[in-house]
C-alpha positions in Angstrom: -31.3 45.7 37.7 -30.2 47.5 34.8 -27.1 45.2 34.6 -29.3 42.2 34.2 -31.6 44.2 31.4 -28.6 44.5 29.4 -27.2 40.8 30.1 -31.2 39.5 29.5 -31.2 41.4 25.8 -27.6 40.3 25.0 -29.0 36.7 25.7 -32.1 37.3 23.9 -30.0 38.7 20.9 -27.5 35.7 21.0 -30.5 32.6 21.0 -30.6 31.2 18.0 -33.6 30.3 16.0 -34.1 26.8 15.7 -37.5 26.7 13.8 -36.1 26.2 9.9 -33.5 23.3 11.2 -35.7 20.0 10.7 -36.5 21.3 7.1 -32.4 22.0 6.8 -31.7 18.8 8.1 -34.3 17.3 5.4 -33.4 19.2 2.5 -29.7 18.4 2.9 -28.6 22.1 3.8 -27.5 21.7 7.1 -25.4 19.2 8.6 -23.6 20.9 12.1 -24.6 19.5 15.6 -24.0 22.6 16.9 -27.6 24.0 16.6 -28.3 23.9 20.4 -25.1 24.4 22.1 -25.9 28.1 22.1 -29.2 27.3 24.1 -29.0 29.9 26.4 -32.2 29.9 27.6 -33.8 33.3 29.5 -35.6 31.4 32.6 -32.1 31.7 34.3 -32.2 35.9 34.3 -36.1 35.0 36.3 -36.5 34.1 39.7 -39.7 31.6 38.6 -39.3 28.9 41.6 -40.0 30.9 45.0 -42.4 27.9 46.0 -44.4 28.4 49.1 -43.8 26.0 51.5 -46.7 25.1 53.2 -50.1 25.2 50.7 -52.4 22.5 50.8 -52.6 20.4 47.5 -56.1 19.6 46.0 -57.6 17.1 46.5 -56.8 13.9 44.0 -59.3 12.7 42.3 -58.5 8.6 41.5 -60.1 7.4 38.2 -60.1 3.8 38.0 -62.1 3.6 34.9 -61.3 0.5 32.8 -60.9 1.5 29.3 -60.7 -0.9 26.2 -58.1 -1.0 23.3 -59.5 -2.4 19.7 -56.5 -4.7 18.2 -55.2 -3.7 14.8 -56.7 -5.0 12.0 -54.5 -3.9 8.8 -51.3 -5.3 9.7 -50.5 -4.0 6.2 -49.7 -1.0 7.7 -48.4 0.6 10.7 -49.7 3.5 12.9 -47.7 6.2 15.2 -48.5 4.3 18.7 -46.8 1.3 16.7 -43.4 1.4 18.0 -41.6 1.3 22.1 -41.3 4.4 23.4 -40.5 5.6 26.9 -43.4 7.3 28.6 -45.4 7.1 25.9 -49.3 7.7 26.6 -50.6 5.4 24.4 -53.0 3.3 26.8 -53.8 6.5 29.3 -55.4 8.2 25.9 -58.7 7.9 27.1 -57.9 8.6 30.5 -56.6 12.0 29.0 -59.7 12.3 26.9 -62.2 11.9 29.7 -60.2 15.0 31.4 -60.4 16.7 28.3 -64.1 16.6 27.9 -65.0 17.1 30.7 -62.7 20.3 31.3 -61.9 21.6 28.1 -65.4 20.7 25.6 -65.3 22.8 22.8 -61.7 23.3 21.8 -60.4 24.1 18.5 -56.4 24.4 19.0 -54.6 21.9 21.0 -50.6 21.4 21.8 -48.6 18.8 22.2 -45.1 20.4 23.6 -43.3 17.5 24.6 -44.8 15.0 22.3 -42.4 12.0 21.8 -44.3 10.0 19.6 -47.4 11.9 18.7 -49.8 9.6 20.2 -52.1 12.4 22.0 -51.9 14.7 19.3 -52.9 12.1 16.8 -55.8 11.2 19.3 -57.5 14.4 18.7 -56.4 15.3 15.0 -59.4 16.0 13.3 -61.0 18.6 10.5 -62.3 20.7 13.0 -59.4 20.7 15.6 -55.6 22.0 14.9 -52.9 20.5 16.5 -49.4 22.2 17.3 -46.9 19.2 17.8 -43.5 19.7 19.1 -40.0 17.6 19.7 -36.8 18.0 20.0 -35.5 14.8 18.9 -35.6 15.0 14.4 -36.3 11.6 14.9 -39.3 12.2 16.6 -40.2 15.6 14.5 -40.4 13.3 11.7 -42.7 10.8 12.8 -44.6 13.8 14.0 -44.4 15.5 10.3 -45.4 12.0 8.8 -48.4 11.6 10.7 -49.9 15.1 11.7 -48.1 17.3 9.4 -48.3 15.9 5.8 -51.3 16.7 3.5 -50.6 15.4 0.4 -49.6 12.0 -0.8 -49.2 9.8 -3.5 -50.2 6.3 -1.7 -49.4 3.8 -4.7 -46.3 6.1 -5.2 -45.2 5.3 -2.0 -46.0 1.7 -2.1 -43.7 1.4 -5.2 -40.9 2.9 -3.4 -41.2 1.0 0.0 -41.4 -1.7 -2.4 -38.0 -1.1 -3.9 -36.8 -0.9 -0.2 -37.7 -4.0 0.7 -36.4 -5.8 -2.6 -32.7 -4.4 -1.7 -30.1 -7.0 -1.0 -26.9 -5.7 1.3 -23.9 -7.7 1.2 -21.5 -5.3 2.3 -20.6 -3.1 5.4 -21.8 0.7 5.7 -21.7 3.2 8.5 -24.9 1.6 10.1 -23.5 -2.1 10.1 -20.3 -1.4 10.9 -21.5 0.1 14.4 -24.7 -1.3 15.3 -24.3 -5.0 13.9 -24.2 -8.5 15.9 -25.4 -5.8 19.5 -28.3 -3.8 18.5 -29.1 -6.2 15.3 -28.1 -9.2 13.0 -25.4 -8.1 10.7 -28.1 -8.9 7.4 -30.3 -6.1 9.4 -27.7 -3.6 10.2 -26.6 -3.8 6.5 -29.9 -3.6 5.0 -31.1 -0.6 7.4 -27.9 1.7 6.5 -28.5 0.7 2.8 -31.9 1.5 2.9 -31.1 4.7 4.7 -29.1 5.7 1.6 -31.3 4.6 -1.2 -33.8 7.0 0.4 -31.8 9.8 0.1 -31.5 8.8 -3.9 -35.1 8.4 -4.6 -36.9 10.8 -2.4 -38.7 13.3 -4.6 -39.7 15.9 -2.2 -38.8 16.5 1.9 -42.6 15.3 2.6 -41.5 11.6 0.9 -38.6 11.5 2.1 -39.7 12.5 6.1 -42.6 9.2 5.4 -40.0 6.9 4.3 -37.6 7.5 7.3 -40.5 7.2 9.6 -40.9 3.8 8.1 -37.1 3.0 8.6 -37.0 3.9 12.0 -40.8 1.8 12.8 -39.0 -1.1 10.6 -36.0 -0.6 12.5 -38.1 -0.7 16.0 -38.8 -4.0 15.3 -36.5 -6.0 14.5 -33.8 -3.9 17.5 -32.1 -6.2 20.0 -33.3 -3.9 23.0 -36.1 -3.8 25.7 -37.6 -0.7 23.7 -34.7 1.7 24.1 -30.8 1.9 22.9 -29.4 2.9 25.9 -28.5 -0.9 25.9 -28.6 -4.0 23.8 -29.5 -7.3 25.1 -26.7 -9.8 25.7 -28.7 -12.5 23.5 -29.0 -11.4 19.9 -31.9 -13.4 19.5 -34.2 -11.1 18.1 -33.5 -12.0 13.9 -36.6 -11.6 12.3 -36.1 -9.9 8.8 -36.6 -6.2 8.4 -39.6 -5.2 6.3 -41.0 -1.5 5.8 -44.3 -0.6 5.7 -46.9 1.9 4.9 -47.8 4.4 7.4 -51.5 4.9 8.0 -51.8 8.3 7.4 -54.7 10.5 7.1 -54.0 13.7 5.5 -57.4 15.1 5.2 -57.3 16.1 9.0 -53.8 17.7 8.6 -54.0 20.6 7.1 -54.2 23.3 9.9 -52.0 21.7 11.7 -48.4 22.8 12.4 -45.1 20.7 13.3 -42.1 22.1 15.2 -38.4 20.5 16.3 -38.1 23.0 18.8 -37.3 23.6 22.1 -40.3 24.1 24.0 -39.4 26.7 25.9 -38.8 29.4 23.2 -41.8 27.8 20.7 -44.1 28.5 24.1 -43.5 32.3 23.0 -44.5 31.9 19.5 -47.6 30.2 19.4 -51.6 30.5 21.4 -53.4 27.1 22.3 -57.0 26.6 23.8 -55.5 23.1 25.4 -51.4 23.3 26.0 -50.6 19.7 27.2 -47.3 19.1 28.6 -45.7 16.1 29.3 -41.9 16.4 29.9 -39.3 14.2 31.0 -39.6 13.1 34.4 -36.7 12.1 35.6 -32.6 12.0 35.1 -32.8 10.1 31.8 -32.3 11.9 29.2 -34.6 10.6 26.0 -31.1 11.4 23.4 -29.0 9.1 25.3 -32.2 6.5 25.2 -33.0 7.3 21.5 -29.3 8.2 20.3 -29.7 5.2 17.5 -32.6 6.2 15.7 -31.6 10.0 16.0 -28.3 9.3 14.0 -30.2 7.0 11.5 -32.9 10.0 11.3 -29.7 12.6 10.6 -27.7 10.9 8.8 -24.5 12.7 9.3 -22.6 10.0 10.4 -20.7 11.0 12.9 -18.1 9.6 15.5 -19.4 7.1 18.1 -18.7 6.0 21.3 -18.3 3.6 24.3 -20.0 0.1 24.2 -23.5 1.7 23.4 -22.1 3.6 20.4 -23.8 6.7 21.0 -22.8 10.0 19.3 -22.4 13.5 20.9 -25.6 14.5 22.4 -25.0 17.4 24.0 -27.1 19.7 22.1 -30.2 17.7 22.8 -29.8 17.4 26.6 -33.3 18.6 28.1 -33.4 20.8 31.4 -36.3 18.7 32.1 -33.8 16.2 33.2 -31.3 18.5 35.4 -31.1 20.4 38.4 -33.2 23.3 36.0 -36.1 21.3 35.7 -38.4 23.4 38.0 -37.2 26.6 36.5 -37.3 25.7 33.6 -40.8 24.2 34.0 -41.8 27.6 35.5 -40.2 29.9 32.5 -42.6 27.3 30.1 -46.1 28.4 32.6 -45.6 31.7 33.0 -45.4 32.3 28.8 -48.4 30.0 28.3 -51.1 31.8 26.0 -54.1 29.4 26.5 -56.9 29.1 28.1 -56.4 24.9 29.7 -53.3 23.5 30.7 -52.8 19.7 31.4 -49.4 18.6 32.6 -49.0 14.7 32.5 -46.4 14.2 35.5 -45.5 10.6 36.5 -44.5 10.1 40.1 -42.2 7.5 39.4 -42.9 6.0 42.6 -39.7 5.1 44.8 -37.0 4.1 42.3 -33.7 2.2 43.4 -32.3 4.3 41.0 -32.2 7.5 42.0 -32.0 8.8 38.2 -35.8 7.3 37.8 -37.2 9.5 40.6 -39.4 12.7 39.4 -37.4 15.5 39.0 -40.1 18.3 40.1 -42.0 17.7 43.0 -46.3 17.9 42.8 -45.9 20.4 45.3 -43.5 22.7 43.0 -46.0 21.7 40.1 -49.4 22.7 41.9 -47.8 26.0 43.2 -46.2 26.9 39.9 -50.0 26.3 38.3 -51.8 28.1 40.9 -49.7 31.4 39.1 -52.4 30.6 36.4 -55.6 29.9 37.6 -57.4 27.0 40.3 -55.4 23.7 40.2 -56.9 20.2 40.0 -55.6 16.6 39.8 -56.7 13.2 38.4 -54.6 9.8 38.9 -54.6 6.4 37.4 -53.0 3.5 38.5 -50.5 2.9 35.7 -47.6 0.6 34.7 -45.2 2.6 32.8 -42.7 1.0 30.1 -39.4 1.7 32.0 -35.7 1.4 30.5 -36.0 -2.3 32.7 -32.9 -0.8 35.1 -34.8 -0.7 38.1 -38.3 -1.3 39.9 -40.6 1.4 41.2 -43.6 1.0 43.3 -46.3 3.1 43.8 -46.5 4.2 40.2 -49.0 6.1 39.3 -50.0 8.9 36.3 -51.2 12.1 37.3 -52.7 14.9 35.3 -52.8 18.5 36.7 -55.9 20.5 35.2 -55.3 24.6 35.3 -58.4 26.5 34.2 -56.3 30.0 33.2 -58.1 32.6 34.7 -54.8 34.6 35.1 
């Protein structure tokens, strides 16, 4: 025992903090990839996944509620559900909501862990309610920052500048073009997007202007990409040639100012921070999201590094998730057991029965119930849903399930 004490605070000395690196990244101070590959993280020292075998699992209660969806009227501008993203819980909002309000009324801090693109956090944002909004991909941190994080802004300021965008004309090859053109986009796109990607760098004022015109980049970029929604592929027929035009995000900054914005991993920002409502929704399965999103995440860098293979993806190894590997029940365990809240909701798709074996949920309802229980009394609430998938294989049975915990432990 004393042995691993020692190991555990040599560990614990060794992790780095990654906090400060999506300001570094911003600012122009830091340009490694090798923030993460020292991610030695401390569920490994804990023996978190003794599951019992044979408990009973609540009861599930099926909501079949049919909610409605308002089309967007200001097509002027663009807001954070606005772009394809896998897993994203854009249309089960309500369905989340309803959960919320019944189980949780009265909250004043809620966080978003594994937030992807924002979409629940941004659901709630209001005066009265702070949001904590976490992800690992700077890609995502910065549509995160854009939306939920930024309090001040200049909007006819902005509007000049995404102006100046627009008006550039690219006629010759840069990093972006020379990588990503005639697969992933026209060669006019390809050039324009890596030209636009260095203008901003010239004319970006401060980190907070220069984190909003990215975002629009990438939602620009979204688009006009020759993909199903993801880069883990490009579509044989480059048929998808519209012109690429940035926008003006729809941002409301009033609501934003208690809020706070991490590119963490969630594992050690769990430590740091105390929710009423911690809502996770991590990966599910064997796909990691870096290898889906690797395009964006270099445009959203910048460092242009080395790519590779027929997909052109760069190194991703410091953004692999233990969500998506043999850890992903340990490391889902580690996360509950240094939960300071008082509700926990943990969106877990069940994937149905995938032909691919990689699509199939990587923690078991069981495991997920059991690991809970730790916590407080478990429920469970499911919707019939139809997931955007990366289009590589059918599922059936698909359905969305949210586990309550009321923390009583």
């Amino acid at each position: 025992m004393q042995k691993i004490k020692r190991k555990s605070s040599a560990i614990i000395k060794n992790i780095k903090s990654h906090g400060e690196m999506a300001e570094q990244i911003l600012s122009g101070d830091f340009t490694g990839v090798e923030i993460l590959k020292e991610k030695s993280i401390q569920y490994y020292l804990f023996d978190l996944t003794k599951i019992e075998p044979d408990l009973t699992l609540p009861k599930i209660q099926n909501i079949n509620k049919n909610y409605f969806y308002p089309k967007e009227k200001n097509k002027d501008r663009f807001n954070i559900h606005n772009r394809r993203y896998l897993g994203n819980k854009y249309k089960l909002l309500e369905f989340i909501k309803d959960i919320l309000n019944e189980k949780c009324s009265g909250f004043k801090v809620l966080c978003d862990i594994f937030a992807g693109t924002g979409v629940v956090g941004e659901k709630f944002n209001d005066k009265n309610i702070k949001i904590i909004s976490n992800d690992t991909l700077y890609s995502n941190y910065l549509s995160l920052k854009t939306f939920l994080g930024i309090t001040h802004i200049n909007f006819e300021k902005l509007k000049n500048k995404i102006g100046i965008l627009n008006s550039l004309k690219a006629n010759k090859n840069n990093y972006f073009s020379i990588n990503y053109s005639n697969t992933y986009f026209t060669l006019e796109n390809a050039r324009k997007i890596g030209l636009i990607r260095e203008k901003i760098e010239e004319i970006s004022e401060t980190n907070d202007e220069k984190c909003i015109l990215i975002t629009s980049l990438l939602y620009a970029t979204d688009k006009v990409a020759n993909t199903v929604g993801h880069y883990d592929a490009y579509r044989k027929k480059l048929d998808t040639t519209q012109p690429l035009k940035l926008l003006i995000p729809h941002i409301s900054p009033e609501k934003n100012y208690d809020n706070e914005i991490y590119n963490e991993d969630a594992n050690m920002l769990i430590k740091k921070i105390y929710c009423d409502v911690l809502y996770l929704d991590p990966p599910y399965n064997s796909r990691h999201y870096c290898d889906a999103y690797h395009l964006p995440e270099n445009l959203s860098r910048w460092e242009k590094p080395d790519v590779y293979g027929k997909a052109k993806k760069m190194d991703r190894t410091f953004l692999k998730s233990d969500y998506c590997l043999q850890t992903a029940t340990k490391a889902f365990a580690h996360l509950i057991e240094n939960a300071n809240c008082k509700h926990i909701l943990v969106s877990y798709n069940n994937t149905g029965e995938s032909k691919d074996v990689r699509s199939n949920a990587k923690i078991k309802d069981r495991e997920i119930v059991n690991i809970l229980k730790r916590k407080g009394k478990v429920e469970i609430f499911e919707r019939e849903y139809k997931a955007f998938t990366t289009g590589k294989s059918e599922s059936n049975g698909h359905t969305e399930r949210v586990f309550y915990c009321k923390v009583t432990k």
